[in-house]
C-alpha positions in Angstrom: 124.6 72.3 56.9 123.1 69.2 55.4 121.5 66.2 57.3 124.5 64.4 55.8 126.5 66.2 57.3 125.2 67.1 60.7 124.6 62.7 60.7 128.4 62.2 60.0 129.5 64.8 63.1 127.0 63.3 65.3 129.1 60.2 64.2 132.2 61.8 64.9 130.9 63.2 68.2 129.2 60.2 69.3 129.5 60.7 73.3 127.8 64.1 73.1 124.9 62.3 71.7 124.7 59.8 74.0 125.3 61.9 77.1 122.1 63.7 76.0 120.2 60.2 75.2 121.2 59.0 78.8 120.4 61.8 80.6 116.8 61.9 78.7 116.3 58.2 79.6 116.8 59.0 83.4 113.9 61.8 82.9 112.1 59.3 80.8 112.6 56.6 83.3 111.3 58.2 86.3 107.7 59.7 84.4 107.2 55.4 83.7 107.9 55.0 87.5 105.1 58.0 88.2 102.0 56.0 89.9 99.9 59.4 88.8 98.1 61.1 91.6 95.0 61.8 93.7 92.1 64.5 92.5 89.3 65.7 94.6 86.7 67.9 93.2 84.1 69.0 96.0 81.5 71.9 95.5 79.9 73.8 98.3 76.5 75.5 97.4 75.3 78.1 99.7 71.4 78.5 99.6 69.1 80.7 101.4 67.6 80.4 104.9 66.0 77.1 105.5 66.0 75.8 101.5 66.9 73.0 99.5 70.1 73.3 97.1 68.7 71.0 94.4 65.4 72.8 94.6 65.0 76.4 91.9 63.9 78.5 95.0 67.3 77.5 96.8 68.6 81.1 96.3 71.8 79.8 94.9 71.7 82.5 92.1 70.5 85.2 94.7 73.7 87.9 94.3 73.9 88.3 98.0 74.1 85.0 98.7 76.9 84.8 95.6 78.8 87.4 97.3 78.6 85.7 100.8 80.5 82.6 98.5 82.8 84.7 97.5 83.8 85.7 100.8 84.1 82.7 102.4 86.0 81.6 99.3 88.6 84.4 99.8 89.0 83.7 103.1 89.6 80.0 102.6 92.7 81.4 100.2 93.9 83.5 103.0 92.8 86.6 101.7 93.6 86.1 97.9 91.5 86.6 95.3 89.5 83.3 94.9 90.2 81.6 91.3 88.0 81.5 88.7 87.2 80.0 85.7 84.7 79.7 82.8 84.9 75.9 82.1 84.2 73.2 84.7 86.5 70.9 82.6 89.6 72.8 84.3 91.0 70.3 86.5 94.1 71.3 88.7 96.4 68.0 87.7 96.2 69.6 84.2 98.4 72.4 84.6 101.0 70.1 85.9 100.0 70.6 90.0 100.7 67.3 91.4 99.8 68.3 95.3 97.9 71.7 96.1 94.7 73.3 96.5 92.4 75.3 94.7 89.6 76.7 96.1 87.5 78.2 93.2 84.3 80.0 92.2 82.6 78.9 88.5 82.9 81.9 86.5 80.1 81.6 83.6 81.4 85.1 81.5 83.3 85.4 78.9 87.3 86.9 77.9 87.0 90.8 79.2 83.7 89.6 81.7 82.9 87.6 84.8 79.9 86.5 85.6 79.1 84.1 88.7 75.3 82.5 88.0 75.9 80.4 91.5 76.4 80.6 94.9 79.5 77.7 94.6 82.8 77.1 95.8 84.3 74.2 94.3 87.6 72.7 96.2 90.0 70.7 94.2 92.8 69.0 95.5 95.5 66.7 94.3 98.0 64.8 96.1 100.0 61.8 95.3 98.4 59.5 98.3 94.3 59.2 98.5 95.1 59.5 102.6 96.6 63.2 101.9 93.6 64.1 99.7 91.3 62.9 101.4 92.7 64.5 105.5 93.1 67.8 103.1 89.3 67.5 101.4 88.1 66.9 105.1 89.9 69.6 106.9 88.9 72.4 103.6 85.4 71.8 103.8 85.1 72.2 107.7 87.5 75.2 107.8 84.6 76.4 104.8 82.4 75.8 107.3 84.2 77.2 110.1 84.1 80.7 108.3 80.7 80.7 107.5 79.5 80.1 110.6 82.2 83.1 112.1 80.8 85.6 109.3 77.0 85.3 110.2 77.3 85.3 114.2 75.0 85.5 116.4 72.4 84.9 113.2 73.5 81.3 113.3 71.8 80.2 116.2 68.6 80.4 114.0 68.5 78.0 111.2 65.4 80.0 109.6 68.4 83.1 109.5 71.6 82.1 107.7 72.5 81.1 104.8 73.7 77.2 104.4 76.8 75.8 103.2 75.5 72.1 101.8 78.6 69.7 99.8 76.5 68.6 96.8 75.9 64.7 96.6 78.2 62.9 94.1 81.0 65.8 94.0 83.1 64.1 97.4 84.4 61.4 95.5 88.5 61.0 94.7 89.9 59.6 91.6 93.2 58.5 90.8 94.5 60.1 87.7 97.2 57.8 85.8 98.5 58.0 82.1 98.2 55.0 79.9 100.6 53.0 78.7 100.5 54.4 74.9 100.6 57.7 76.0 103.8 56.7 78.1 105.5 55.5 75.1 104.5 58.3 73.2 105.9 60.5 75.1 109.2 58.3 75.9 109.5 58.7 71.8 109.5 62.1 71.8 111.4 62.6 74.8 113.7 60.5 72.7 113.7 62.6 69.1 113.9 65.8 71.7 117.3 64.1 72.7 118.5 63.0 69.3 118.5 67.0 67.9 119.7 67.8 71.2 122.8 66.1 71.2 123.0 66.6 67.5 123.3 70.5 68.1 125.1 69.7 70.9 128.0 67.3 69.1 128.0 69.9 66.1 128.8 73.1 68.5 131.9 70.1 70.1 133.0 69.6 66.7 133.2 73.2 65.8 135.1 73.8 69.1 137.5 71.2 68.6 138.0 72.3 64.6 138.8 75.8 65.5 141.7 75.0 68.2 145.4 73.9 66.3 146.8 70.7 67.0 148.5 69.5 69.9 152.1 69.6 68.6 151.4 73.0 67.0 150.4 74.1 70.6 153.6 72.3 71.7 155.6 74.3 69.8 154.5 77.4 70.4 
């Protein structure tokens, strides 16, 4: 079928056309009414007894003390695996999450291998208010330390014993993630063309339909 001729059907066939253009302007209207959303990306370090988590020596790359992360991190997700992931740049809005949670160890191996170089857990949340992300930020990081405290027991009472949870300065902060307004009319476009050979196919399968019956006074008759 030639672009001549699928043009003359959607023609023809105009209201299946714009039934589809309508319903993609509703979809299209509501993303330009989306105010974006909230992101939160907070790391917890856990260091040795009585250390520094900026300083080498902090024991951040000690594997017990990366396997203590990793427990408290599991227990944070309720006894799931905690996720992982090889590139900091991964934020959680990315994949389309516009409220949740993800608490998360860096994971600095490759395709078929993990490898955890640091004792972190890094929380990031999104929500569509900064209130939300910021109550769920606060409440994460003290449940993180909650469970830190409840897995080293009685050892806690002696700073020079446990090993410290410490939220890294300059990781608290919360951003509000929009799209610009060209990438909004980009997108309106091809939500657009998306409609057009939507409705096109759509108006050609009517046509065809409508072809293959007999006429109304043929029907009659029979």
């Amino acid at each position: 079928m030639s672009f001549l001729t699928v043009a003359g059907v959607m023609v023809r066939r105009w209201y299946v056309v714009l039934v589809a253009v309508l319903c993609a302007s509703s979809i299209g209207y509501l993303w330009m009414r989306d105010g974006g959303c909230y992101s939160a990306a907070t790391t917890v370090s856990f260091t040795l007894p009585a250390r520094a988590a900026l300083l080498p020596d902090s024991g951040r790359d000690d594997a017990s003390v990366i396997a203590f992360a990793g427990s408290v991190a599991g227990e944070i997700n309720n006894g799931r695996e905690p996720a992982t992931y090889a590139s900091n740049d991964a934020p959680l809005y990315g994949v389309g999450v516009r409220q949740g949670v993800l608490v998360a160890i860096p994971n600095t191996g490759g395709q078929w291998s993990a490898m955890f170089s640091r004792a972190d857990i890094e929380i990031q949340i999104v929500g569509r208010t900064r209130e939300w992300v910021e109550r769920t930020q606060r409440e994460t990081i003290q449940k993180v330390f909650e469970v830190s405290r409840q897995r080293q027991g009685a050892a806690y009472t002696d700073p020079q014993k446990y090993i410290t949870p410490t939220v890294m300065p300059l990781t608290g902060g919360i951003q509000q993630v929009t799209v610009g307004r060209p990438a909004q009319m980009m997108a309106f476009v091809a939500l657009m063309a998306a409609a057009l050979l939507a409705g096109g196919w759509g108006a050609v399968i009517v046509d065809r339909g409508l072809a293959g019956r007999p006429p109304r006074d043929e029907r009659s008759a029979a």
